[in-house]
C-alpha positions in Angstrom: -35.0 52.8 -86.2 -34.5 56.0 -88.5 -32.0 53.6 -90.4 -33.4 50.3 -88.7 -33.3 51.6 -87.9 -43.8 73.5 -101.8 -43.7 74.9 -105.2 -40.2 76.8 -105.4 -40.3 80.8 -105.3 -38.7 82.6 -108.1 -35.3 84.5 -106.2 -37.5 87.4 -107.0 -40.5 86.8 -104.9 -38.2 85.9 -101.9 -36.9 89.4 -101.7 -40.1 90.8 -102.2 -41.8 89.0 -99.6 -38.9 90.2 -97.5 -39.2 94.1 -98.3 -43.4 93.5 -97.8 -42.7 93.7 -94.0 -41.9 97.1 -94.1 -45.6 97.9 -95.9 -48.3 95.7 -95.1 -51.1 97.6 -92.9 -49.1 101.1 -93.8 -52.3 103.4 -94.2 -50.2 106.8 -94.4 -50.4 109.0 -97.1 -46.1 109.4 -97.5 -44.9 112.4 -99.5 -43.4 110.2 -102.0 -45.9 107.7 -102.6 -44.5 104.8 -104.7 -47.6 102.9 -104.6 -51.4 101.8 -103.4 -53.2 99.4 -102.8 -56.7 99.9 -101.9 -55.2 101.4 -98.3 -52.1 100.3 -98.4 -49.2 102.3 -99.3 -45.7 101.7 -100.6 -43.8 104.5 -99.8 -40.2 105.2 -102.5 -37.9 105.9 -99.4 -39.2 102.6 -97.4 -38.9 100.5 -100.9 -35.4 102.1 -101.6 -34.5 101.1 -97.9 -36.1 97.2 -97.8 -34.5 97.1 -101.4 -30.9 98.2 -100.7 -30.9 95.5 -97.5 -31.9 92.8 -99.0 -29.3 93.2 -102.2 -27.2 91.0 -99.9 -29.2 87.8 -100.7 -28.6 87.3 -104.5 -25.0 85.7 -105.2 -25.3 87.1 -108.7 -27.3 89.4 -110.2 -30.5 91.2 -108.1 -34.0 91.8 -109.9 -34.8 94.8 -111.2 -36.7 97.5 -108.7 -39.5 97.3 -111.2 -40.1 93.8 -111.0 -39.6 93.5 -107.7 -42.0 96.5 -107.1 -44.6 94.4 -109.3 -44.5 91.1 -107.4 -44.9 93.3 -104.2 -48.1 94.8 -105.5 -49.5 91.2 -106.7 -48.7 89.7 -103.4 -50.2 92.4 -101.4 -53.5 92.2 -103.7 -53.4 88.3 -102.8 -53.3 89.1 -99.1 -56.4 91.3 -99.3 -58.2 88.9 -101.7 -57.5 86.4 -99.2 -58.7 88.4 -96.0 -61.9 89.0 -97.6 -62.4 85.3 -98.5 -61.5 85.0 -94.4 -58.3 82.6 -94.9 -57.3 84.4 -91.9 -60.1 82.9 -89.8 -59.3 79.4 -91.1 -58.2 77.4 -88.3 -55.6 75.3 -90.4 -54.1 78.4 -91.5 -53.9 79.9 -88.6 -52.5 76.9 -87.3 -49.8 77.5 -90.1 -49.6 80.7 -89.0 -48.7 79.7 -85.3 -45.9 77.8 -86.7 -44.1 80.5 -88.1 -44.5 82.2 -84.8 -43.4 79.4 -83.2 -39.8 79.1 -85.6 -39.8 83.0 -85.6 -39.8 83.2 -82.0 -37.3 80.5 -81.0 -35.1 82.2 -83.9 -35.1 85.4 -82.5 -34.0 84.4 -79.4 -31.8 81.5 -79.9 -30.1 82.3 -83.0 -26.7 84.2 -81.4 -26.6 81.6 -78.7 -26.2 78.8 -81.5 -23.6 80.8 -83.3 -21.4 81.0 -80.2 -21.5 77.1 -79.5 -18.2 76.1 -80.3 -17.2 72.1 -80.1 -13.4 71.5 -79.2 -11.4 68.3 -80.4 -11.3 67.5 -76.8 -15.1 67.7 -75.9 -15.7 66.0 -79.2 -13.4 62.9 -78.2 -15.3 62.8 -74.8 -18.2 62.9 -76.6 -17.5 59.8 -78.8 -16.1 57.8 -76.1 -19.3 57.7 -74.9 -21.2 57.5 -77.9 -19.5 55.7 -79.7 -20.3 54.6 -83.9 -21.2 50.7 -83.2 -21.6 47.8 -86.1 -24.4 45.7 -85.5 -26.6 43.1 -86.6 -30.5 41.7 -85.1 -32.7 39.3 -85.3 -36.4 41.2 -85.6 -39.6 41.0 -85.3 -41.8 43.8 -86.2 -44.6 45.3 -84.4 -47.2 47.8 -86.1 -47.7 51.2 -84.0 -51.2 50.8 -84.3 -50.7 46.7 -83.2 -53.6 45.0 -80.8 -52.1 43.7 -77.3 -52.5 40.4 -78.9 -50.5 40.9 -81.9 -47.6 42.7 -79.5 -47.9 39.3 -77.3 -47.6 37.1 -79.9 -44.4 38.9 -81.8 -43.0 38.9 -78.0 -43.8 35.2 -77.7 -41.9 34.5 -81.6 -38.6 36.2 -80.7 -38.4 35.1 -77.5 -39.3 31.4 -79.3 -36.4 32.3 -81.7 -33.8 33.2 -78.5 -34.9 29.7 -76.9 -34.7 27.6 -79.7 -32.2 28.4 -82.0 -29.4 30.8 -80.3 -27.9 28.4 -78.2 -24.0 27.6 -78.1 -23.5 25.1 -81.3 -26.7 25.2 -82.8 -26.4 28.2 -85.0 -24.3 31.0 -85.9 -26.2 34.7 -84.9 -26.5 35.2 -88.7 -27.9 32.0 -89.9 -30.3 32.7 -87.4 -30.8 36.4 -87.9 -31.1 34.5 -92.1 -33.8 32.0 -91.7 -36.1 34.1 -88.8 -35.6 37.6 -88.8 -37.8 40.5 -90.3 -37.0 43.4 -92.6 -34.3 44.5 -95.0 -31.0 43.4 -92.8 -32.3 39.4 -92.3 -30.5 38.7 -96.1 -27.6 40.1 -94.5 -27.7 38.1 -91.6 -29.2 41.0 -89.9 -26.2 43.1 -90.4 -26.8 46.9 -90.3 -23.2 48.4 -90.9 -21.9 51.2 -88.7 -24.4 53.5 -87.2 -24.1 56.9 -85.1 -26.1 57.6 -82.4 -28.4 59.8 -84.1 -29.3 57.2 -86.7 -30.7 54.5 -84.4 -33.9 53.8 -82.6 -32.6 55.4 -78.8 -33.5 51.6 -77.1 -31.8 50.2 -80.0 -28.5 52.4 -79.2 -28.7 52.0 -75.6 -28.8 48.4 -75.9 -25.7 48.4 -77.9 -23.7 50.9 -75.4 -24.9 48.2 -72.7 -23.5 45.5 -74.9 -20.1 47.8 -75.4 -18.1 45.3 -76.6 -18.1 43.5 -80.1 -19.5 39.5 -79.8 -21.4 40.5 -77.1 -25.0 39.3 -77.5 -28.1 41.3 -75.9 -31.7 39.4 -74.5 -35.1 40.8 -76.2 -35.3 44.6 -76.2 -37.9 46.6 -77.6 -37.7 49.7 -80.0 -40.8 51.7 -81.9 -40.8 49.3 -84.6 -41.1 45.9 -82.8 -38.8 43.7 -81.0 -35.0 42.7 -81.7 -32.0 41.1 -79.9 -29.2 42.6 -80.6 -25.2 41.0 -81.4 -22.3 44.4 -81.5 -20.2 43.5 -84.4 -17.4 46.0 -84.1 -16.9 49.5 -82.2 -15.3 51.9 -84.9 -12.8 53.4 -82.9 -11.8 57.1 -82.3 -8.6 57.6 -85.0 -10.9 56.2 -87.8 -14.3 58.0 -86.4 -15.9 60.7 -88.7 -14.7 63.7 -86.5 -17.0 66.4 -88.4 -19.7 64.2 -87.8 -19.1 63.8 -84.3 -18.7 67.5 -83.8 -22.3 68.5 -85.8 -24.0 65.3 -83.6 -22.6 67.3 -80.2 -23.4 70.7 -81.5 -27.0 69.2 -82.1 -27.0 68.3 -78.5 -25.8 71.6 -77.4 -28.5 73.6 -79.5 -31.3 70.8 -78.3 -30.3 72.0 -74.7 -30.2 75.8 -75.1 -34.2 74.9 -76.4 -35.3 73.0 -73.4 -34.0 76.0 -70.9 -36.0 78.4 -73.5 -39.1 76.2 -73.2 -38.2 75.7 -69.4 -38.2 79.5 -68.8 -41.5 80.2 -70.9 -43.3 77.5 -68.8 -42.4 79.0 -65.3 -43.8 82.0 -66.3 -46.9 80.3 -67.6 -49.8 78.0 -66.1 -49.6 74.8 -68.0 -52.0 72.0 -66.8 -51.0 68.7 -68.3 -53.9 65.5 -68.2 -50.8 63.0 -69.4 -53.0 60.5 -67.7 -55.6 60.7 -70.4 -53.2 59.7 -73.5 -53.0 55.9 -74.4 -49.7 54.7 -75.4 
């Protein structure tokens, strides 16, 4: 479960890798040339321009044009250092590359749609009611992701043990159990993991609990990405004392997730995409 579940850039180099866009490749020879490198030219009117935008991101006070002129002329002395080195043929830096694309591209076209999602109190109440913020506890048994099928049989076969032999009506309480045989950091604790949202559990682990519903109800064997657990609900935080701002940002998440799918959606109908699914081993 999630719960259970770069070196910094002066202000100054920010802006100017900002204003850059409007000069790298420029090969013209402008009337008012500010300044050159090698081919490239800095035009005054095109600085004054990229400069005058970008005043809006410094709270307090902006650089001065001069220094910001300066780091402008260093970075663009890197980038031509670096072309002739061939970092731009380097497959993991292209591959970094690609993932600025990637951001740039599903910024471009998502970024007004996520501004105009707008959660309501009452689509945030339905919202809870069926997610709601459960208290639980488990009894667990890990399971390494890179685990043999022998070692996944045998933690299988030691919970399942644990269910037979020692959660039976009057033989132990769920925490003495969850005490003495449990794994991890909640078994001290009976194998209590306080109240949890949605988006901070293991999905089985959640779904398991929305099954269960109610609290005192116990669960059988169920198996997350860590290992196995079975799983007792504690409590149900109800609406009144429910986090409301948390709910909202957990639904807006949801919305924005959606409005990516239908992007990614769209891009692959107008693609071929051939998928061998068949060759990855879980």
């Amino acid at each position: 479960m999630k719960r259970y579940f770069k070196v910094s850039l002066p202000l100054v180099l920010v802006a100017s890798f900002t204003l850059i866009g409007a000069f790298v490749g420029r090969t013209v020879h402008a009337a008012t040339e500010l300044a050159r490198i090698n081919t490239t030219v800095i035009t005054l009117e095109d600085f004054n321009k990229r400069y005058k935008d970008n005043l809006k991101f410094f709270q307090f006070k902006a650089p001065s044009k001069k220094n910001v002129l300066e780091d402008l002329v260093k970075r663009e002395l890197a980038i031509q250092e670096a072309k002739k080195l061939g970092l731009d043929k380097d497959p993991e830096i292209i591959d970094r590359m690609n993932t600025v694309l990637f951001q740039s591209l599903v910024e471009r076209k998502l970024t007004k749609d996520f501004e105009n999602i707008h959660v309501t109190d009452a689509e945030a109440r339905d919202y809870y009611a069926k997610n709601p913020e459960f208290r639980t506890s488990h009894i667990f048994v890990g399971v390494r992701p890179d685990a043999s099928k022998e070692d996944e049989a045998k933690a299988r076969k030691r919970i399942e043990g644990i269910q037979n032999d020692n959660l039976k009506p009057g033989k132990m309480s769920f925490a003495e159990v969850a005490q003495r045989f449990s794994e991890g950091a909640a078994a001290p604790m009976g194998g209590d993991i306080d109240y949890q949202t949605r988006d901070k559990l293991d999905p089985t682990y959640y779904a398991e609990a929305v099954r269960l519903g109610a609290a005192g109800k116990v669960g059988g064997v169920v198996r997350s990405q860590f290992g196995y657990h079975i799983i007792k609900v504690t409590a149900v935080r109800p609406w009144e004392e429910a986090d409301k701002g948390q709910v909202k940002r957990m639904l807006n998440e949801e919305k924005r997730a959606l409005l990516f799918e239908k992007l990614m959606a769209d891009l692959r109908k107008q693609s071929k995409v051939t998928v061998k699914a068949e060759l990855i081993k879980e």
